[in-house]
N, C-alpha and C positions, 0 to 999 in steps of 0.2 A: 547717381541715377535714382529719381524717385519713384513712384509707383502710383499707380492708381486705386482708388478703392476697391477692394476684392466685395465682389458682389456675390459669387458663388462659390460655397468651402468646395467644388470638386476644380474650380478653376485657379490656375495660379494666376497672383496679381500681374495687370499686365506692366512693363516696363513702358514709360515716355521717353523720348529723347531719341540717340541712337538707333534705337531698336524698331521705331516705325520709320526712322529714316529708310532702313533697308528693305522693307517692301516697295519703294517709290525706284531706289536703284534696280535694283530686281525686274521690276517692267518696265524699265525704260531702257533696261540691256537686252532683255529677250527680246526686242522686236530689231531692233539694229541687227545682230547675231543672225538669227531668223533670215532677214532680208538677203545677208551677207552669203547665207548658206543654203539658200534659195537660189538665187546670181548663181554659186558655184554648180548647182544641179543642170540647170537651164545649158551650161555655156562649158562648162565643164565638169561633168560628171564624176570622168575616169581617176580625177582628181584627188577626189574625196575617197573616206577611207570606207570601206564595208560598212559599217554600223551606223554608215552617216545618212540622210536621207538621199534615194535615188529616182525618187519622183517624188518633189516636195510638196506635200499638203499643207498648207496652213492651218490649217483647221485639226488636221489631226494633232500635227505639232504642237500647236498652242493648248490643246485638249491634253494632249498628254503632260507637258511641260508643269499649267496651272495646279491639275489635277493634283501630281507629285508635292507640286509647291505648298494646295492648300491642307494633303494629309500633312505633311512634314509639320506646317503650321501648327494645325489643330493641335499636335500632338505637342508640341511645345507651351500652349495655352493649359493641357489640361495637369492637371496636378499628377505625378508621377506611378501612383498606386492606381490612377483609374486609365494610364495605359489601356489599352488593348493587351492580348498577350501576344509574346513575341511572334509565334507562330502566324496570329495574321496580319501581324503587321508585314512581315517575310512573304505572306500569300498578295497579300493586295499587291504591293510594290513589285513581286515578280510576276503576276498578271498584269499589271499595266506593264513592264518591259517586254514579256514576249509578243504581248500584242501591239507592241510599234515594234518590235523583230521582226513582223512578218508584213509588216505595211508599210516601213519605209525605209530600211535598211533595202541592202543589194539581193536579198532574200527576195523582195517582191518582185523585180526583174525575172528572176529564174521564175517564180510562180505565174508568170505572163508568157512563159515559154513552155511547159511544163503543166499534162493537167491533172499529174498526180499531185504536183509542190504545191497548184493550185488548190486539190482541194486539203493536202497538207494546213495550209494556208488557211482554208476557211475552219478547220476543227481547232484550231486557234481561236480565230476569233469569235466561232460559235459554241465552242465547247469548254476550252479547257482554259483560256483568258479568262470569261467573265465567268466560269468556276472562281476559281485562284481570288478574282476580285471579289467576288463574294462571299467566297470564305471569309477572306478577311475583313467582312462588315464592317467596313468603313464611313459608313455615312455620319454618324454623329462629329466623328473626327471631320471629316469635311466639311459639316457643316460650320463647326467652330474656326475652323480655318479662311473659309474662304470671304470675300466680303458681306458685310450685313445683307445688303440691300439684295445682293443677287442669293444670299439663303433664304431671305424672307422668299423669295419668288420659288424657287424649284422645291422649300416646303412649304408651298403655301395650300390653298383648299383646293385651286382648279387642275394642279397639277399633282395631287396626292387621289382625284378624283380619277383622272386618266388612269395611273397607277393601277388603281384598286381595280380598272375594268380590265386593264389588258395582263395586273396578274388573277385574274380568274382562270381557274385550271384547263377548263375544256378549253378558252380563247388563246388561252396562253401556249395549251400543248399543239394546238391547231396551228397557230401562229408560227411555231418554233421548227413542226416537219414541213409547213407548208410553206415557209419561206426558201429551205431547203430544196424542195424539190421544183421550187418555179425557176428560180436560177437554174438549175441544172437541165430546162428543158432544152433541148440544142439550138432552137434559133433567137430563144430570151438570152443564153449564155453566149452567142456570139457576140448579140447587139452589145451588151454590157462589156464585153472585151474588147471592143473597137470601138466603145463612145465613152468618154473619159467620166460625163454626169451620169452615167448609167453602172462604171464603174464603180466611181464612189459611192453612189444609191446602194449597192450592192452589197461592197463592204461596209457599210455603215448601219447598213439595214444588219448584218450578222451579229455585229458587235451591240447593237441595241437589245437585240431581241433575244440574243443568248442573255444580256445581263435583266433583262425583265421575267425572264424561265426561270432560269435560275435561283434568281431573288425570293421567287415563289416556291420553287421546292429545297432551296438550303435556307430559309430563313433558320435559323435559329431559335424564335423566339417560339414559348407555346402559343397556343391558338388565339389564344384570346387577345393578344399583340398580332400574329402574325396574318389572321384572319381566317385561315387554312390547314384544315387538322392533320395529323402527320399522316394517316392513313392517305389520304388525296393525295398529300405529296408524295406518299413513295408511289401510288396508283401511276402519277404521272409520270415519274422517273422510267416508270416501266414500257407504260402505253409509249410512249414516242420509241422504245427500239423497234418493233417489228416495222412500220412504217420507213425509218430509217436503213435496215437490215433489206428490206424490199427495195428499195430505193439503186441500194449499190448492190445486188444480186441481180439488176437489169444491167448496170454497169457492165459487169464484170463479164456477165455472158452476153452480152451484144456481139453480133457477126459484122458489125460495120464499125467503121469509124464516128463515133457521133459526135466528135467536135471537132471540126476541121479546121478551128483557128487556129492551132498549133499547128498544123499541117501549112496553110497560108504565112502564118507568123515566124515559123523554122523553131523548133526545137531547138532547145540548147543541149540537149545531150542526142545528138543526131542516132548513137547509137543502140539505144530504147525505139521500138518501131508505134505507132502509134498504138495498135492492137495493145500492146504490154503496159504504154502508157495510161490508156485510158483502165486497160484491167487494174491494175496498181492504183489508179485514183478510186473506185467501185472497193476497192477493200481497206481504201482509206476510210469512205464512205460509212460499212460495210462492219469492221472491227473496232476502231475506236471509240465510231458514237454507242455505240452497245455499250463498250465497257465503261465511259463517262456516265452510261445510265446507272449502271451494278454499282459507278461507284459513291454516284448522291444517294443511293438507296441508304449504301450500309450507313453514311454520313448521317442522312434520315433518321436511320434508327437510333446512331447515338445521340442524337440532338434531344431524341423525346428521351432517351435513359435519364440525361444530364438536366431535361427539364423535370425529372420526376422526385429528382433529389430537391428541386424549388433553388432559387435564387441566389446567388452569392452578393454579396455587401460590394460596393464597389469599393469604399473609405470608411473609415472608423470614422 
């Protein structure tokens, strides 16, 4: 097996031969597969086991599948001391897992019955997934991983430009409560539970917007990389609880029922009355996003301790 010229001492030489055979197998089995497991949702569900998709997306599938594929990649491209460290490799890879747990295993069925598992469901993918992913800073690894043509594009000028406006803090923290509470108005959260594109909007819109927050308040890097000093970031960490805290303290003491699709749709645990259900979704609401806030703070603070010691070498 020969090698190609090493062009960068943090990259290992790539191998010819074999070894780019198996990218070409690799996508030309995932969409067969796909298709295959797609047909079983459609036609039979009950079939399939829990963890398997139960309302198949392609789009998410394919998203989570590559995703996986192109850290995996990257990481075998880069020389083994410029690794990531273990820990976020373990955080990226178990936030992209729990955030296909909750969107298309047998999990998201219940969450369409259910508007505590719902909003169970969305502090996943608004909070503590694209946490998880962010800790584990994976973009450079992506980037090396995934094909040229389409890293040239998502790093390129017009789309680091988007970036840079919607993580600006006030837009960003704006964006973050306030995507939050439009879903959760009663007749926006019907429409999007009975209209499958309004669904998706929904969920897609959580998982975006939690990992553009995010990104802005757990960067990592000091300011002068990250563009956003660590004070801002913990400000914002903070500002989005009360907003959040208010949000599910309506919930939670409301005298009515304020979302009747479950009540239309049938509960899957008939024995929770709706009163209880929607209380319990308001302190999902309510208790978690707070403490996801307390916990980027402390995050925060050690980010700037470890930037204050300056830099570590990646490679001798």
């Amino acid at each position: 097996m020969t090698m190609t010229p090493r062009s960068d001492p943090l990259l290992r030489p790539e191998p010819v031969g074999w070894v780019r055979v198996f990218p070409v197998l690799f996508y030309g089995t995932i969409f067969p597969a796909g298709a295959a497991v797609w047909w079983l949702s459609l036609h039979n569900p009950a079939a399939l086991p829990f963890l398997a998709p139960w309302d198949f997306a392609p789009l998410m599938i394919l998203t989570t599948v590559l995703t996986l594929w192109w850290y995996g990649r990257g990481l075998l491209r880069l020389m083994p001391c410029c690794h990531p460290p273990r820990w976020q490799q373990v955080s990226f890879v178990l936030g992209m897992l729990i955030t296909y747990f909750v969107l298309q295993t047998r999990f998201e069925y219940m969450a369409e019955h259910m508007f505590f598992l719902n909003r169970a469901q969305h502090i996943v993918l608004h909070h503590l997934g694209p946490m998880l992913i962010v800790l584990g800073w994976p973009w450079e690894v992506l980037r090396l991983g995934m094909p040229p043509r389409l890293a040239r594009l998502l790093w390129g000028r017009p789309v680091h430009r988007i970036l840079a406006l919607l993580r600006q803090p006030v837009l960003a923290a704006t964006l973050f409560v306030g995507l939050v509470a439009l879903w959760l108005i009663p007749p926006v959260h019907f429409r999007a539970m009975i209209n499958p594109l309004f669904y998706s909007m929904m969920n897609w819109s959580m998982v975006l917007d939690g990992l553009v927050f995010w990104s802005m308040v757990l960067d990592p890097r000091p300011k002068a990389l990250a563009g956003v000093s660590v004070f801002t970031r913990a400000i914002s960490a903070i500002l989005i609880i009360p907003p959040q805290i208010l949000i599910g303290a309506m919930i939670v003491f409301a005298r009515s029922d304020l979302y009747d699709f479950y009540h239309w749709c049938g509960r899957i645990y008939p024995g929770i009355s709706p009163m209880t259900d929607q209380a319990l979704g308001g302190l999902i609401i309510w208790i978690p996003s707070a403490m996801s806030s307390i916990m980027a703070l402390l995050l925060v603070l050690n980010f700037a301790r470890q930037n204050e010691r300056g830099p570590m070498a990646c490679c001798d």
